[in-house]
N, C-alpha and C positions, 0 to 999 in steps of 0.2 A: 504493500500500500504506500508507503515512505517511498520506494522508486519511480512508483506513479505519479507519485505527487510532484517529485524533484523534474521528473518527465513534462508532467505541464507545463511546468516554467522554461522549460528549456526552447528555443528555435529548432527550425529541423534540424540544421547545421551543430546544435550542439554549443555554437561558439558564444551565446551570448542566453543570459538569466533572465526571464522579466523580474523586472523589480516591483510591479502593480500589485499591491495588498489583498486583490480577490479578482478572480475570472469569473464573470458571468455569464452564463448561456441562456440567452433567454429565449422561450418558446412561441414566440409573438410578438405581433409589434406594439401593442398596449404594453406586454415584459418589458421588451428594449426602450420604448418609450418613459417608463417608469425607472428605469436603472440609470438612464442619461440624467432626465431631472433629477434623481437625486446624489449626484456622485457630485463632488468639487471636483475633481478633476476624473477625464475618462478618456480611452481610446478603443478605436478598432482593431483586433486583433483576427488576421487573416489564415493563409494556411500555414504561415509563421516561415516561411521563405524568404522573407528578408535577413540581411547579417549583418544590420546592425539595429540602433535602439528607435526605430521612425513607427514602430506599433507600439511602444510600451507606456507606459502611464505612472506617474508616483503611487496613485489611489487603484482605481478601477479599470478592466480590462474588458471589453464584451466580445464576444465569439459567437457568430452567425449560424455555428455548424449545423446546429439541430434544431435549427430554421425550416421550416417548411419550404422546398426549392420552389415551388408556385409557377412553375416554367408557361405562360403564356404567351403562344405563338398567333400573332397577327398576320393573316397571307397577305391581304389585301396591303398591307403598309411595308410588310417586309420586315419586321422586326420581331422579336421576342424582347420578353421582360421576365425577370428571374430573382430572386432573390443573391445577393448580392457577396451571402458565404459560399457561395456552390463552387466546385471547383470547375474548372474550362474542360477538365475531358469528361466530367459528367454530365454537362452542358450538350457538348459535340457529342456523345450517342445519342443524346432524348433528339437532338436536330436532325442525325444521320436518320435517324428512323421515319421521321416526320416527313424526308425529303428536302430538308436544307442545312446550311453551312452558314459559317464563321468565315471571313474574310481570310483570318490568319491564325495562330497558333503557336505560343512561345516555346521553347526547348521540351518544356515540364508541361505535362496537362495537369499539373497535381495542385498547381496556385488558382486562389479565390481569383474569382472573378474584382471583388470590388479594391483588394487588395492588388491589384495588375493596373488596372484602371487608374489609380490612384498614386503610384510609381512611376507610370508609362511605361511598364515593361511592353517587350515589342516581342516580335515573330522576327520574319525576314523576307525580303526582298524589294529590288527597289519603286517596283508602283505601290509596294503596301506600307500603310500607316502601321504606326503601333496598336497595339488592344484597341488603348483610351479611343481612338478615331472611329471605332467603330460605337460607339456609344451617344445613343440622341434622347436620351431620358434620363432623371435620376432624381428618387426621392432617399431624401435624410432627414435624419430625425435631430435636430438642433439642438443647440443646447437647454431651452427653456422644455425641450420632450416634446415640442411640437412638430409635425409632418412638412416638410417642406420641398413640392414637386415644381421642378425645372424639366422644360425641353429644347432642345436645339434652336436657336436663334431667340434666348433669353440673351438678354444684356449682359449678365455674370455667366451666361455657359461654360464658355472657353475657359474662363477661368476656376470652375467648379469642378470640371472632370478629372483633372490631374491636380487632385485636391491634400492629398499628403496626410490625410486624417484631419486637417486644419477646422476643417466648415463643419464639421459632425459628423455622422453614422451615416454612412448609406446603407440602405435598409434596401431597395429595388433598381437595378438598373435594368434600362431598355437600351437594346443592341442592333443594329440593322444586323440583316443575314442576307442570306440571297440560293438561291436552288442550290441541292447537291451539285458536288462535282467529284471526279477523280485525278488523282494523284501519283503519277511511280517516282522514285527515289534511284538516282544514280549514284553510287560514290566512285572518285578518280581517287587515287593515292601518286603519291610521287610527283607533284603535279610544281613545276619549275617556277620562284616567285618573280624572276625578270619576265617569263612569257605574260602573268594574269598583271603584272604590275605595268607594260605597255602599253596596255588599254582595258585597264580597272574596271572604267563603267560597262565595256561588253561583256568582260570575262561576269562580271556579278548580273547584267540583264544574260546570261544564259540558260536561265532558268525563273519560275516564278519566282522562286527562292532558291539563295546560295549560301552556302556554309562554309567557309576556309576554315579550319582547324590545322593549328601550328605550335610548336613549342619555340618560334622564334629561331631559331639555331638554326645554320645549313642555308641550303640555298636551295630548296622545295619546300614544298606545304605539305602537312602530312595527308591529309585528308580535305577533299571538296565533294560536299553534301548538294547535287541537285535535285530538287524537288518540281519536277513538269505537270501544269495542270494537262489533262489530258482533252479538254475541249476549249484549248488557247489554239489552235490552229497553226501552233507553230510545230515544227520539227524538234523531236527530244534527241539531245547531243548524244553524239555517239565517240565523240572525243571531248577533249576539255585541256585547249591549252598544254597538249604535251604529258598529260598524264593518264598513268597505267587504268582502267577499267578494273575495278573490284571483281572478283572473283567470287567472294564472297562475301557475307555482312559485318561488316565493324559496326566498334563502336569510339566514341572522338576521342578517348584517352588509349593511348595506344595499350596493348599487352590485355586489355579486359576484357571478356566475354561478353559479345553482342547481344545475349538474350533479351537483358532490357528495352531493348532499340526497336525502335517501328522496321515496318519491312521494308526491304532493301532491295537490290539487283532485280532493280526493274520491273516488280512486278505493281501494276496498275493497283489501285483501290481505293476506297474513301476516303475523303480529306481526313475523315474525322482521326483514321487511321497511318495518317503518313505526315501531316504538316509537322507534330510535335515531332521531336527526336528517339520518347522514350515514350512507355507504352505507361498507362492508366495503374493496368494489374501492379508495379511492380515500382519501387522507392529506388532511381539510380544513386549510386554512391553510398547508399542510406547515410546520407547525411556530411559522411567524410569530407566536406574540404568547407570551403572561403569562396565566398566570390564580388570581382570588383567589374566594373565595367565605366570605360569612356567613351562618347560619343562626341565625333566632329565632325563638323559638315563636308560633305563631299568634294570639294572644290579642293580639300586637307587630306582626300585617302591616302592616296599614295607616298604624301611626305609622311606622314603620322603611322604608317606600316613601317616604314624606313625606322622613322624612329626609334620604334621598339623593337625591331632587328639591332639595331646599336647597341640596346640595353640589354640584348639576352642574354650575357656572363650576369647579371643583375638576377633578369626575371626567369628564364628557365630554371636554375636549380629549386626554386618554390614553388615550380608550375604542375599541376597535372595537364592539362592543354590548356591553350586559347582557340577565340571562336571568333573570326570576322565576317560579320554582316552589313549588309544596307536597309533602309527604311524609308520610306520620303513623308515630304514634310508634314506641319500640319499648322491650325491654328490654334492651341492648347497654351495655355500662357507659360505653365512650366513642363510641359513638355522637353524632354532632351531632343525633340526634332522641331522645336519652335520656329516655324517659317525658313527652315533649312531642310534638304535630305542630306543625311549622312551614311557614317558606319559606326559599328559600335564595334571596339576593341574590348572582348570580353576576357576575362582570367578568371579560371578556375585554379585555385591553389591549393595546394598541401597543407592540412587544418594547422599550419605555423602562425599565429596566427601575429607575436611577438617581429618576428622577423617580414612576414606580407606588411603589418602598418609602417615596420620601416623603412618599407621600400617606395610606400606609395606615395610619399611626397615628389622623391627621384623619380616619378613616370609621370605627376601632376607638372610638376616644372618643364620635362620636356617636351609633354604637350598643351601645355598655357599656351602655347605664342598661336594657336591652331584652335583657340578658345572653344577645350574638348569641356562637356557638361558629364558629373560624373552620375551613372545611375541611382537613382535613390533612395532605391532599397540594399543597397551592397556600400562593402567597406570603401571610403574614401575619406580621406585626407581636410579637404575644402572646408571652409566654414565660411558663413552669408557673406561678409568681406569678400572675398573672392569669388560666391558664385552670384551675388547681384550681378556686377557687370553683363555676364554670360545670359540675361533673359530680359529683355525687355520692357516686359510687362511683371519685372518681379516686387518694384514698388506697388504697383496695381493690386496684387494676390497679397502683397501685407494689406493693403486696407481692407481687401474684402474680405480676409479673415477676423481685421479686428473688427469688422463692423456687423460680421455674425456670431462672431462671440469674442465681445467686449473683455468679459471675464477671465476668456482664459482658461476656458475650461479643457481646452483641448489642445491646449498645448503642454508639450512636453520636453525632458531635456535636447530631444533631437531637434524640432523644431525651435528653440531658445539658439542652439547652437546653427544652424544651415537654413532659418527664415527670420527669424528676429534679432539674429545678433547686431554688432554694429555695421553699418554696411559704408562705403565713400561716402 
């Protein structure tokens, strides 16, 4: 029972404690509505996939999980609306079955929806937005415990979606969707970085979605993940820049058994089945590592790869892989794709976790000048000082936090440190 309990608290990762005095799981939304009114302070607490402290709370913690998922599908508008604990691959069979699809797909189907939304965690490739962009509804419950429904072309939208926990609970998000489709997965190995670094932006439109998986080191990638929609009309690669055709199924961290991994070598099937990387049934890594990720505009890919090719006597011996993607833009205020598309330089590291934060000032420095935005649910460095500059509208998202809750309620040491600190 003591291991359960220590369990609660922990991330998936393992790396980080909640410090919140009590988790509540409430069975309703009159529950969750009564929990928010009466906590001094409170936060949303997701599938705990973040690694570091942007869910936690001093006081009170609430968890969606044993929420009633309420998956309401709209044909006529194209949208569903869901409850807002549900995880994304449980999401994508109730859709598969129904006859519709998700735009995109992040690595993990195993993350909440409203906690994805709220980070901008993304998918990949370059006509696709993150999660959040697929998002045109969203009710939360405020801090006074009152209901408050926004929809696409509200005043504060752009500003509420990629909401950080700041604005209060969301409690239901509505998602556009759009008809099934199929998916088959290619992987190249061996695949030479001068060939895909000549002409970056085709090598990554090769596919719906592209995945470079590298440990930096050498002069190949180790792995290039394409994912070809199968009614894009285009031609699915049968080469890719100089690299070998898989044989068989990997998985991105070299030496591991692919079991976990969506299907591979070409064989066609449901998005629902092939966009993420890893399958629904099965917990990759179970939890083992760290992860950091920065995002710079495209116009930056190719110096900003260079980059951290320089620093792999640095980043490699902490690495288990990285992961380079595209995204395009969006109008999200904090968004990491804020009125840019980019890539996002992903690290997955060795759970060190003493030796990763000392390194990630040395990879923030090298990539400042190429003004990368670091994800913000994973480890980084930055505090609001530094990522003001980087958003535009980031004075905008302070006042419309303090002017939906004045008090305070929903802030926490993450937010004190990376939205309210001192800023220019």
């Amino acid at each position: 029972m003591i291991e359960e309990q220590v369990r609660d608290r922990l991330n998936w990762a393992g790396n980080y404690e909640y410090r919140a005095r009590t988790i509540e799981h409430p069975t309703s939304l009159a529950d969750l509505q009564r929990v928010v009114a009466g906590a001094t302070r409170v936060s949303a607490l997701g599938s705990r996939h973040s690694f570091n402290d942007i869910a936690d709370s001093p006081e009170t913690l609430v968890s969606l999980d044993v929420l009633d998922p309420g998956v309401e599908i709209d044909k006529r508008a194209l949208t569903v609306t869901v409850s807002a604990g549900v995880r994304y691959g449980v999401l994508a069979e109730h859709l598969q079955r129904r006859g519709f699809a998700l735009h995109n797909l992040a690595s993990l189907p195993h993350i909440s929806i409203g906690g994805a939304i709220a980070t901008a965690t993304h998918g990949s490739g370059n006509a696709n937005g993150n999660l959040a962009t697929a998002v045109v509804g969203l009710e939360l419950v405020t801090a006074s415990g009152k209901v408050l429904t926004v929809s696409k072309g509200h005043a504060d939208f752009d500003g509420m979606v990629v909401g950080l926990g700041a604005l209060g609970v969301v409690h239901r998000v509505t998602l556009r969707i759009e008809p099934t489709f199929e998916v088959r997965q290619d992987v190249f190995t061996e695949v030479p970085w001068d060939a895909v670094l000549a002409d970056y932006d085709a090598a990554t439109s090769s596919a719906y979605s592209v995945s470079l998986f590298t440990d930096w080191a050498g002069d190949t990638i180790g792995q290039a993940w394409l994912k070809s929609r199968m009614d894009s009309g285009s031609d699915v690669p049968a080469q890719f820049y100089g690299g070998v055709p898989a044989g068989r199924a990997y998985h991105p961290v070299p030496g591991v058994a692919a079991d976990h991994c969506t299907q591979q070598l070409g064989v066609p099937g449901p998005w629902s089945d092939r966009l993420a990387h890893f399958r629904l049934a099965f917990t990759p890594s179970n939890g083992q590592e760290l992860q950091t990720e920065y995002l710079v505009g495209s116009e930056h890919a190719v110096e900003a790869i260079q980059r951290m090719r320089e620093l792999a006597p640095r980043i490699t011996p902490l690495l288990q892989v990285s992961e380079v993607r595209s995204m395009a833009a969006d109008e999200l205020w904090l968004s990491t794709n804020y009125q840019r598309p980019g890539i996002g330089l992903h690290f997955t590291w060795k759970p060190l976790q003493d030796e990763v934060e000392a390194l990630l000032p040395e990879i923030e420095a090298a990539l400042a000048p190429l003004q990368a935005r670091p994800h913000w649910g994973k480890l980084f460095a930055a505090d609001a000082a530094q990522l003001a500059p980087l958003y535009p509208r980031f004075d905008d998202f302070r006042a419309l936090a303090l002017r939906m809750d004045p008090e305070g309620k929903f802030r926490n040491a993450f937010l004190d440190r990376a939205i309210f600190g001192t800023t220019p």
